[in-house]
N, C-alpha and C positions, 0 to 999 in steps of 0.2 A: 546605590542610593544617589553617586553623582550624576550618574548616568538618567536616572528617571527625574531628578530635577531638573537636568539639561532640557529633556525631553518636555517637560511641561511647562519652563520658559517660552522653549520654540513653538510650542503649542498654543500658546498663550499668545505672544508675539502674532502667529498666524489669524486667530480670532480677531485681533485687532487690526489689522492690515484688511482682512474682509470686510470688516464691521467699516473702516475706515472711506474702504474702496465702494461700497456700495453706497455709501453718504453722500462722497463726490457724482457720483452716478445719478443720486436722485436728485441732485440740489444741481447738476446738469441738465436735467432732463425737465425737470418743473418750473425750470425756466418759460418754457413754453406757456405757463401756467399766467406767468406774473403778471401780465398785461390787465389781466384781471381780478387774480387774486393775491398781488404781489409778489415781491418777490422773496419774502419772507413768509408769506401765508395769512398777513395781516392786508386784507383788501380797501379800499381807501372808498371803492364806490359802493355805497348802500343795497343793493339789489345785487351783490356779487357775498357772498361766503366768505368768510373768515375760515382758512383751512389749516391757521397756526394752532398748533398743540392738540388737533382736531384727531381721535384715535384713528391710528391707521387701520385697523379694520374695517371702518366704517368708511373712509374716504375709497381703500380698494371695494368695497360692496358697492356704493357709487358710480363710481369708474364703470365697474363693469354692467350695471343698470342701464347708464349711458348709452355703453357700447352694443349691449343685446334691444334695445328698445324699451327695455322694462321700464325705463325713467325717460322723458321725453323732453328733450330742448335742442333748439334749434343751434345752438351754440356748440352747447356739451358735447351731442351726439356726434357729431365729427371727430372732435377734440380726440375722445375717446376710441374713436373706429380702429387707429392704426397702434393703437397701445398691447403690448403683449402683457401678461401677468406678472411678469421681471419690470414691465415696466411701471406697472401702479403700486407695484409694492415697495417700492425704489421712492417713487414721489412721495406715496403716503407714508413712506415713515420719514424723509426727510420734513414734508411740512410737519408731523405728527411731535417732529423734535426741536422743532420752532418756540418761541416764547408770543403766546401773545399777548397782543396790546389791548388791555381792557381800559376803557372810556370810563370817566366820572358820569356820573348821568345830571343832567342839568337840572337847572333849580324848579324848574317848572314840573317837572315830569316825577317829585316823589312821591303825588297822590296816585298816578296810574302806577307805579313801582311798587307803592304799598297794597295795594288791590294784586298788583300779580301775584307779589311775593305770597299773598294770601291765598292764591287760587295752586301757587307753585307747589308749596308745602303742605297745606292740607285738604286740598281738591274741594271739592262741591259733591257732598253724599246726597241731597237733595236733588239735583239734575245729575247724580250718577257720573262725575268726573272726576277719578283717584288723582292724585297727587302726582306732580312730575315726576318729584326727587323719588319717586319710589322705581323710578326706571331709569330716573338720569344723574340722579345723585345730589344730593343738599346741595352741594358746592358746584352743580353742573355739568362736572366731570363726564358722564355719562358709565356704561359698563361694555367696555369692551367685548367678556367674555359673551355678553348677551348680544352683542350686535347694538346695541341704543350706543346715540354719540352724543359727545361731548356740545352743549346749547353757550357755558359759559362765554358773555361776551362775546356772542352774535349782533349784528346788525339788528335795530328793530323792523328796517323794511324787510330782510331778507325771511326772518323767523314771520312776521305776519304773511309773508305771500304765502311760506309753507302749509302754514296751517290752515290758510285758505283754501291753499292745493288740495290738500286733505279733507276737507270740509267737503269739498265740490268733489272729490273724488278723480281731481286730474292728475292727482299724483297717487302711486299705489304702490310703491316701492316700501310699506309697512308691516311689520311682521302680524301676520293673522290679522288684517287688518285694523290692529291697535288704536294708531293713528288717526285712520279713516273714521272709527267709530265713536273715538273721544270728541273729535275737531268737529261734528256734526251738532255735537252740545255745546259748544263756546259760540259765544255771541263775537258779533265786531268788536264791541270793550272788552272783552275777557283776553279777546286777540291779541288787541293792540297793551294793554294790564301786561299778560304774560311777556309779551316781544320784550316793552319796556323795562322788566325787571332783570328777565335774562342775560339783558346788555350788558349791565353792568355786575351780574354775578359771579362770584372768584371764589 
């Protein structure tokens, strides 16, 4: 019995030294990252991603979008060209383990906030637009297991260009086309409604 305690201390101890060593590894290497997306995953410029507490499944699905062509930017694409699969899973769960920084939303913006939260939670059965929270979660969180990421406490520029992406069809990195076929129904206010609620949801 002492002997299989030993054993499962030392085992224990090893798990943690991994867990530890791959931490320093990604919050190493996502450095590369910060110029733009900080250096904690909290981005400070509007048009760049918030990648704090963002599931790492999603940010490795990204990466590697990036990297094959499937997602198209003039920035990313490189970024990502020279990343091995050790190395986005390294970044995304170090940003993925980040806290982020969710914003008040200003006094002017709780009518579009209240219009999104509406459009958030119980979609538009009339123009045929389900509910976010049904793929992303009440609290924004997203579902990892599904592949949908976490929205809470996005930028409103960043979240309106996507959906615009979507709309227009420039972006297709959507499962079954989801995405693409929701964003073709929202108007410009439903756009900008949605972004603005998102921001500041926790």
């Amino acid at each position: 019995m002492h002997n299989r305690n030993a054993f499962l201390v030392v085992a224990a101890l090893c798990v943690a030294f991994v867990a530890a060593t791959a931490q320093a590894d990604g919050k190493a290497k996502a450095q590369v990252c910060a110029a733009c997306h900080g250096a904690d995953g909290n981005s400070s410029n509007p048009i760049w991603p918030n990648l704090a507490a963002q599931n790492p499944s999603y940010i490795v699905a990204q990466l590697k979008a990036f990297k094959s062509g499937a997602r198209q930017n003039p920035m990313m694409s490189p970024m990502a060209a020279p990343l091995s699969e050790t190395d986005m899973q390294e970044i995304a769960d170090y940003f993925g383990a980040q806290t982020l920084n969710i914003k008040p939303l200003a006094a002017d913006a709780a009518d579009a906030a209240a219009a999104g939260q509406k459009l958030y939670r119980g979609g538009d059965a009339e123009r045929g637009i389900p509910a976010c929270m049904a793929c992303h979660g009440p609290d924004g969180a997203g579902n990892p297991a599904s592949g949908y990421p976490a929205l809470r406490g996005q930028h409103v520029d960043y979240t309106v260009a996507q959906l615009q992406n979507y709309r227009s069809g420039a972006r297709q990195t959507d499962q079954a086309q989801m995405m693409r076929s929701i964003a073709t129904r929202l108007s410009d206010e439903d756009i900008k409604h949605l972004a603005t609620f998102i921001s500041a949801l926790h």
